[in-house]
Every structure is written in C-alpha cells, then in structure tokens.
C-alpha positions in Angstrom: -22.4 -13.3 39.9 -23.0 -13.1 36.2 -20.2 -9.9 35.8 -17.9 -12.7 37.9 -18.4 -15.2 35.2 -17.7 -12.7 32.5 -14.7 -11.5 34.2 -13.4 -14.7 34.4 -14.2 -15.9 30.7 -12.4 -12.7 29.6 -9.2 -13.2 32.2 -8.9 -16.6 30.5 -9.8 -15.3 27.1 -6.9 -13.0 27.6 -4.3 -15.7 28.9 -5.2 -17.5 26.1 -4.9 -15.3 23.4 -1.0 -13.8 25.1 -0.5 -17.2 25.0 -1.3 -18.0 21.6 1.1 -15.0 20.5 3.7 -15.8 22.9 4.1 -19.2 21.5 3.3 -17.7 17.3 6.6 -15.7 17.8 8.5 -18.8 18.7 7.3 -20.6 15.7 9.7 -19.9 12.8 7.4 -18.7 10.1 9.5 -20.2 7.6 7.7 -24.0 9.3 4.2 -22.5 8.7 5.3 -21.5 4.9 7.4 -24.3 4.4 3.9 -26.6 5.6 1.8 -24.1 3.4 3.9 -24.9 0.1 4.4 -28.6 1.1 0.2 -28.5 1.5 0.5 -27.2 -2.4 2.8 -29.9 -3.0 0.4 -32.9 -1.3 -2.6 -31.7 -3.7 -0.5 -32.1 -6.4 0.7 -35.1 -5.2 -2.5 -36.6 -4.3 -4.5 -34.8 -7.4 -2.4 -36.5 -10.0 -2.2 -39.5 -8.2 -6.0 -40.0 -7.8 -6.3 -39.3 -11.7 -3.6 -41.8 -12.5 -4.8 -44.5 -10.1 -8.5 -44.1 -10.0 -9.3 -42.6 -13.8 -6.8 -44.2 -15.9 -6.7 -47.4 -14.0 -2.7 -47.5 -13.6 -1.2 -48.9 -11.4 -1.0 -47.4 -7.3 3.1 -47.4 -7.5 4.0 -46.2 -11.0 1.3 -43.5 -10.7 3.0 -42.6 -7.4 6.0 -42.1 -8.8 4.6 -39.3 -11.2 2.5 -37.5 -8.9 5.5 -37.7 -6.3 7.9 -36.4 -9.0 5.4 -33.6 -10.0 4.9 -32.4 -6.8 8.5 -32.6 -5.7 9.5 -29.9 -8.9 6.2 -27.6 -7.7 7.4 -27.4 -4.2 11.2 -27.0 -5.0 10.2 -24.2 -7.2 7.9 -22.5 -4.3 9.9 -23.0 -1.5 13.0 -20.9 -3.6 11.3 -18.4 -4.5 8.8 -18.2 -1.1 10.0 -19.8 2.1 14.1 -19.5 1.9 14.1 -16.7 -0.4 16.5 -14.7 1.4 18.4 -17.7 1.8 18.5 -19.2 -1.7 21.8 -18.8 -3.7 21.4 -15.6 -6.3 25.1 -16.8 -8.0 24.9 -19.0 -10.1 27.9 -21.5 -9.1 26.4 -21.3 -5.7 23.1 -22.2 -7.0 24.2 -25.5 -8.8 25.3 -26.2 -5.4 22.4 -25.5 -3.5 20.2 -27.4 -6.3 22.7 -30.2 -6.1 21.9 -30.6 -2.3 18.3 -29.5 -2.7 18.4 -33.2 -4.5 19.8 -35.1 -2.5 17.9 -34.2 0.5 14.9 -34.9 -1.6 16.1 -38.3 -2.5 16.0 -39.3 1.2 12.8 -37.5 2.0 11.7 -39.4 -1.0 13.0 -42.7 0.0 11.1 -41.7 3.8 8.2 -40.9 1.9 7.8 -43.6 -0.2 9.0 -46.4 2.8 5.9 -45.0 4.8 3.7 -45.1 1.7 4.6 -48.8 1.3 4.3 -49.9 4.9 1.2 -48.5 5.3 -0.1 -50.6 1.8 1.7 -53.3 2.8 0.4 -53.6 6.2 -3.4 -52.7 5.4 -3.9 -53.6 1.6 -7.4 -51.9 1.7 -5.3 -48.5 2.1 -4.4 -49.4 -1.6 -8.1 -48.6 -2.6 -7.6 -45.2 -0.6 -4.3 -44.2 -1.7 -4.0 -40.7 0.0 -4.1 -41.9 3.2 -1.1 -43.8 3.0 0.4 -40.6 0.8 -0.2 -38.3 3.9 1.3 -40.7 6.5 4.6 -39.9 3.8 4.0 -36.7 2.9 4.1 -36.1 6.9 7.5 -37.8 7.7 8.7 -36.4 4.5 8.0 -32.8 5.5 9.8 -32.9 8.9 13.3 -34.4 7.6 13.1 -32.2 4.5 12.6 -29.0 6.4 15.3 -29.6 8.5 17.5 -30.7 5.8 16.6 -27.9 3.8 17.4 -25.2 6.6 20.6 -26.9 8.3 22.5 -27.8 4.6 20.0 -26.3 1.2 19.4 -22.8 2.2 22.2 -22.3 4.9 22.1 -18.3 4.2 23.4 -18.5 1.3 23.2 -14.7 0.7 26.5 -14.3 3.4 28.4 -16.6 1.4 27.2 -15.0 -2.1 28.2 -11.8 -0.4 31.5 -12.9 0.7 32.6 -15.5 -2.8 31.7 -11.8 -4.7 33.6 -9.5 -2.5 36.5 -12.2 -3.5 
C-alpha cells in the first residue's frame, strides 16, 4: 500500500510540475520582468516615502509625490534598458518619441496610482499612519495599465521601424 501512496504522490507531483511549465511558457516573461523592476520601483517608492513621512515629519501627499516621482525615473530607466530592450527605440528621433509616450502613459498610471492611493486614505484615515498599504493598492493598478500601455503604444518593436526609417 505504501509504494501505492508513493506512486500516487509522484503521478501528482508530476502533473503538477508539467503543469507548472505548461502554464510558465505562456507567461510572457517580459510580465515577470516588467513586475521584478516595478518591485524595484515600489521600494523606492515606499523607501523614500517612509523617510519623508515618518523621519522628516512631512506631509503623506507631498512626500508621495517625491518618492512616486523617484521611482517613476528608476523604473523608466530599468525597464529600457531590461524588460523591452529589444523593443526600445536605438534612433534617436524614434526615441524622443518613445520617451514622449513613455510619459504620457505614466501620467495616467500616475493619476491611477495616486486615485487608489487617495481612496484608500480617504476611505480609512488610519491607512494614513501606514502609508504603504495604500501605496501598494496603487502601485498594483498602476502596474497592470502601465504594462499594457507600455507594450501595445511605448515599446511597440521599435527595432522594425528603426530598421525600416534607416533603410529609408
């Protein structure tokens, strides 16, 4: 009975682990970069505004808007050189462009992120005392809209159309 048991553990084991790969390879690993550099981004974010809120006493917003700013640059500059390398503009007309859009996608993803940020405060002051659990609630709704922003209209392979505008 006991080599049943272990068959079975390792059958399941098995369908498990195929199952685990299966669904790995239909996971674009630019999402699990992208999340990797936007978990950089969140401890900057929360880092600086834990010092600015908690250790120099400012205020929660104003201090957000630093840390959100700071950790908006360190991502931008990962996630170009990292997750949509390949994709990310080398000419430099093209890459005005791309960092023209690359803003205004963050703007939104901003305005998302801080929206959440102030619901949450608004609707449970006490959050205010905690600030990073209202920064992950928009760090979280941020991530989603600015990865798909950044794939469908930032980092639209922009090598083809550098190839192309120079073969022109």
């Amino acid at each position: 009975m006991l080599n049943g048991d272990c068959w079975a553990i390792e059958k399941v084991s098995r369908v498990f682990r195929f199952s685990s790969i299966k669904l790995f390879k239909l996971v674009d690993s630019r999402i699990l970069t992208f999340a990797m550099v936007g978990g950089c981004g969140f401890v900057v974010d929360a880092s600086l505004l834990t010092l600015l809120s908690m250790q120099f006493c400012f205020d929660v917003l104003p201090s957000r808007v630093v840390s959100f700013t700071c950790a908006t640059l360190v991502t931008w500059l990962l996630n170009r050189t990292i997750t949509f390398s390949c994709r990310a503009s080398q000419v430099t007309q093209a890459r005005r462009k791309e960092y023209f859009f690359y803003l205004m996608v963050q703007m939104v993803g901003a305005t998302l992120n801080f929206a959440v940020f102030l619901v949450l405060v608004e609707w449970k002051p006490v959050l205010s005392q905690v600030p990073v659990v209202p920064l992950a609630g928009g760090a979280l709704v941020a991530l989603v809209f600015n990865f798909v922003m950044s794939c469908q209209f930032v980092f639209k392979n922009q090598a083809v159309a550098d190839d192309l505008s120079s073969a022109g």
